[in-house]
N, C-alpha and C positions, 0 to 999 in steps of 0.2 A: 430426797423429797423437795418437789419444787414448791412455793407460799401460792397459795390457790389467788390470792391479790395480787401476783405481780405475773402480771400475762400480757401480751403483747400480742399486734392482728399482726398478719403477713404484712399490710401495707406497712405499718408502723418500722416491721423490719428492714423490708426493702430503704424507707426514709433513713434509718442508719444509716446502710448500708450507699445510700447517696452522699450522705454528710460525712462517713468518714473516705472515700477517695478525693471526693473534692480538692482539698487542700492537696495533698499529694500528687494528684492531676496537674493544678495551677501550677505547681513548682517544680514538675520534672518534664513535663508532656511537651512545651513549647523549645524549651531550649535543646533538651535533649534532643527532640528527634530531629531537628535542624543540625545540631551537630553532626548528627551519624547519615542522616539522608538527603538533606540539603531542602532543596526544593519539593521534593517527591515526599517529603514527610508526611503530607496527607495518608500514604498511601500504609504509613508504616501502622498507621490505624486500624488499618483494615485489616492486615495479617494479623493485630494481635485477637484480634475477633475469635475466630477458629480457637486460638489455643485457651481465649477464657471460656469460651463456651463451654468448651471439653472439660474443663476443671471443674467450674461451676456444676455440671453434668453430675461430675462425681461425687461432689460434695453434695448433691440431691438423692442420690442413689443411696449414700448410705444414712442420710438423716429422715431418709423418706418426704411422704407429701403431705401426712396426712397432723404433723407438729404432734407433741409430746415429749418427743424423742430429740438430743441432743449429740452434738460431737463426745460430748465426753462420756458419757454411757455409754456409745459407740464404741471406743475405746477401750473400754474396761472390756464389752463384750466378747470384744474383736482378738482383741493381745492377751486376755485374761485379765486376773484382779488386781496379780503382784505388776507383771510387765505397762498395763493397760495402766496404774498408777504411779507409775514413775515418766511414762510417755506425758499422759497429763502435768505432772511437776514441771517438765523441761518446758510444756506447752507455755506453761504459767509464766517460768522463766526469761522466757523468748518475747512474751506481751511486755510481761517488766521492761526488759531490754529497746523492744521495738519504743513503747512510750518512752522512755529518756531520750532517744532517736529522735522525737517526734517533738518534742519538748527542744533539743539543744539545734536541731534545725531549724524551727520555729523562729527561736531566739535568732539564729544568724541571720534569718529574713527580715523579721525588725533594724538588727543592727544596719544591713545593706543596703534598707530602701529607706527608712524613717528618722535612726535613731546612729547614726555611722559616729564612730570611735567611743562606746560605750561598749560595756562588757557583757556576757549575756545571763549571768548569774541574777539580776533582778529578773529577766523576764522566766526563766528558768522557774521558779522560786513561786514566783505568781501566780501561773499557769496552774502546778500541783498545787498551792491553795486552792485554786479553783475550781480544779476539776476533784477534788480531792471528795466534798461533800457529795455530788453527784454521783461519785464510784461509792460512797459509802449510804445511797439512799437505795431505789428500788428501779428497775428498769426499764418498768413501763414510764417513768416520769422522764429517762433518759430519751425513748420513743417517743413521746408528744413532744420534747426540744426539739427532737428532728421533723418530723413535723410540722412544726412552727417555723424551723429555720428553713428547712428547704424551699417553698415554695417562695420566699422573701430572695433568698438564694441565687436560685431559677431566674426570678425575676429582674435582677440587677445584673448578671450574665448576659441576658437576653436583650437587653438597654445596651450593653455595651459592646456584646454582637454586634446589634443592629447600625448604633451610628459608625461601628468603625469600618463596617463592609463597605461601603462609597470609599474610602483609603486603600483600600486593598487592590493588588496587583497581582493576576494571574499567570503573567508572563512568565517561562518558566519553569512552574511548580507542574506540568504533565510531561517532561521531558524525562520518564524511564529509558534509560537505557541499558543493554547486558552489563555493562559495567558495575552499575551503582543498585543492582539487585541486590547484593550481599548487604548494603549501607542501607536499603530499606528495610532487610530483613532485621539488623542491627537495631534499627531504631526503634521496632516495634515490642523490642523488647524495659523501652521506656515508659508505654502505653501499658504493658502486662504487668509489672512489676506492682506502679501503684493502685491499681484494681484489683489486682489479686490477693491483697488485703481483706476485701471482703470478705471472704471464705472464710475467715475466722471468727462471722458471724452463726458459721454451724452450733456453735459450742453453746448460743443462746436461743435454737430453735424447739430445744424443751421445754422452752417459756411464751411459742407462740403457740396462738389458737388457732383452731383452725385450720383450712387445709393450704399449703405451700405451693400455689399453680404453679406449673413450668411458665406457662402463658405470662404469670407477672415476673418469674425471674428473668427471661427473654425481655420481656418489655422493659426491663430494668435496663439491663446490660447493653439493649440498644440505644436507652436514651445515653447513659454514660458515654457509649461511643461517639456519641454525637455532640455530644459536650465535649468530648478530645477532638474530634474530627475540626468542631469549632475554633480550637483553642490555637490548632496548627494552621488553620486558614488565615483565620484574622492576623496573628500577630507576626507572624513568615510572610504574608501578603502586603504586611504595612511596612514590616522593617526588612524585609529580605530574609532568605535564609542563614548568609553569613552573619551579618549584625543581630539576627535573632538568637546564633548560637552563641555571639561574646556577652550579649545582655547577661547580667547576673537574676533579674525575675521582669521575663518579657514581659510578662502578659501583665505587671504591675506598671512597665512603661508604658505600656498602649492605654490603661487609662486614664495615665496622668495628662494625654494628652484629648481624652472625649471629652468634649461640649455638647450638652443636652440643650437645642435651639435656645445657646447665646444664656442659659439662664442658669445652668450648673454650670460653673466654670471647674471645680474639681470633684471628680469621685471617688478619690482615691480612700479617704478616710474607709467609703462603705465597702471597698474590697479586703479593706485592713479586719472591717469587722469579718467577713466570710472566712478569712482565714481564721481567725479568732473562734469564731463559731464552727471549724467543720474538725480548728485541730482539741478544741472544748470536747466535741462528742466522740472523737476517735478517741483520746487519750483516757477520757471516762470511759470508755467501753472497753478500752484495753485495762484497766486496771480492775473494772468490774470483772471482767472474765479472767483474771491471772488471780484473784483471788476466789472467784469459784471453781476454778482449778484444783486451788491449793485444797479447798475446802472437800470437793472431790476427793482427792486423793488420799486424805486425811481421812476420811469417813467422816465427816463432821456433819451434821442434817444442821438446814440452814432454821427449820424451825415452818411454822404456817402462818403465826399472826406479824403483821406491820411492826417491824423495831421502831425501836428512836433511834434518831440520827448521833446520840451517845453512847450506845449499848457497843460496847465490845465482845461480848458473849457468843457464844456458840459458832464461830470462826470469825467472826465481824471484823476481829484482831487484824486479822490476815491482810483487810485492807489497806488501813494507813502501811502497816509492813511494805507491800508492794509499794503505796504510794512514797516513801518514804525511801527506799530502793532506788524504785526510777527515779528520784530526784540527786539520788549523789549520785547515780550514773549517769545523768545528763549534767553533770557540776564538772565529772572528771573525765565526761568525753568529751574528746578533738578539740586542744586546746586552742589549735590554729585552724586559719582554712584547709590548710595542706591534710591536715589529719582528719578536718572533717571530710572534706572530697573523697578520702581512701573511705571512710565509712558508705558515704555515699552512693560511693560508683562499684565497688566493689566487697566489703562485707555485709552490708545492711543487704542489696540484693540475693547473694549466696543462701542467707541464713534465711531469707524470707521464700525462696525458690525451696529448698529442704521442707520448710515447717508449711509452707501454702501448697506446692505442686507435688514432690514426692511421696511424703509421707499418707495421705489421705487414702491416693490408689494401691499404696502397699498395704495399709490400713486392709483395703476394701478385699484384695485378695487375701490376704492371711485371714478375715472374718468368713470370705465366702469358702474359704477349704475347711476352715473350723466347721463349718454348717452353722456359724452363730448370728449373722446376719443377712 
């Protein structure tokens, strides 16, 4: 049973659904696809295009259009009661996981650009204070953050689009050739990774009103792309592809160096905040959904009327647990770079490919042979 007070419109979804890749975007999009494409990274944007659409696709087909209905009902549907609530556990699981992730990377981008030979255990520690109450309120109030934040967002992006395009040099970045096809193909898979994230907003589509256009999720997924297409123009254009791929967070060097006509001399503080605010909403949303997960699979009915933000009752428990989780597992993951990079580059993507891409369309066919969805 979903609380007839905490409903959310499609847009309000979609606005998540911006706020939590954002951050993700800024810190993987610009370096990465310079590293694997060079110059041509534009292009590795565009290939990711097709394979989100296709996901995203799926992930509509089986949540439907018309809102009610959620991933995790899906689920039980689909796999049955016993199998469908152990799938959701692990789902839970994985959000935990991903938010410590998200949390102890967070922290290393502090340390690298602001706060260098400091450890990341304060910001660690902060963060889950923070996001902690927000995962344990209601989620249409996590919807109007995004809301509010996005369009602020948007707009400080857009600023610094704009003044850095006069810097930009295109020489270069249209030289495909047979060779470096494989290294565009490679890079797009830095573009896919952190948008495909989103997908695991199925799981709170029980809680939207309303019907779920295709028309805004397209609209959605285009503007995304176009905020990454951005991200590789300006900051590859200004510092090249090789110096773009050694920068440790490019896209935080290009705006240490924008001047807003002679009157901002630094912006850097207001990107500090974007990230602040995009990894605020993603880490609430994941720990919101890892405990109605649990609470799913539990059988626990969350109840109809508005809690207090003290009531531990009728699975509420469940949240600090997660929160409290992700927080020793972002304490005792990657104590160094070294160990964080292997997460980076290769287990955090694995485990997010399995629980985003695979699982959904297996999902879809083992419900459509059942005749359950």
């Amino acid at each position: 049973m979903i609380p007839a007070n905490d409903k959310i419109s499609a847009k309000q979804l979609f606005a998540a659904a911006f706020m939590c890749q954002l951050s993700p975007l800024i810190r993987r999009v610009p370096a990465k696809t310079a590293e694997a494409a060079g110059g041509s990274a534009w292009l590795s944007v565009l290939l990711a295009a097709a394979p989100l659409a296709l996901m995203f696709f799926f992930a509509y087909l089986l949540v439907g259009s018309k809102g009610g209905r959620g991933l995790g009902s899906v689920l039980k549907d689909a796999l049955g009661s016993v199998l469908g609530r152990i799938v959701l556990a692990v789902y839970a699981f994985w959000f935990v996981f991903l938010a410590a992730f998200i949390l102890r990377s967070g922290a290393d981008r502090f340390i690298g650009t602001i706060y260098p030979g400091s450890g990341p255990s304060l910001f660690v520690v902060v963060m889950v204070l923070a996001c902690l109450p927000a995962a344990m309120g209601q989620l249409k109030a996590l919807a109007r953050s995004a809301m509010l934040f996005r369009p602020v967002l948007l707009a400080v992006m857009l600023v610094v689009f704009a003044f850095s395009l006069p810097d930009v040099r295109l020489a270069g970045m249209w030289q495909v050739t047979p060779s470096n096809e494989l290294d565009v193909l490679y890079g797009s898979f830095s573009v896919f990774g952190p948008m495909s994230i989103c997908v695991y907003l199925a799981f709170v589509t029980d809680q939207t009103e309303g019907e779920i256009k295709l028309s805004g999720l397209t609209g959605w997924l285009l503007a995304a792309l176009a905020v990454a297409e951005l991200l590789c123009v300006t900051t590859i254009g200004v510092f090249g592809a090789e110096m773009t791929a050694r920068l440790r967070n490019p896209f935080f060097a290009l705006v240490r160096d924008v001047t807003i006509f002679n009157a901002v001399e630094r912006i850097d503080a207001i990107v500090v905040a974007m990230w602040v605010f995009s990894d605020f909403v993603l880490i609430s949303l994941l720990l919101y959904t890892a405990s109605k997960n649990l609470r799913m699979s539990f059988g626990i009915e969350p109840g109809e009327e508005k809690p207090k933000m003290t009531e531990l009752g009728r699975g509420r428990w469940l949240t600090p647990v997660c929160a409290a989780l992700a927080l020793a597992a972002g304490l005792a993951m990657a104590k160094d770079a070294v160990s964080l990079e292997k997460f980076t580059e290769v287990i955090m993507p694995l485990l997010n490919f399995l629980f985003a891409v695979v699982l959904p369309p297996v999902v879809f066919v083992i419900g459509r042979l059942r005749r359950k969805i």
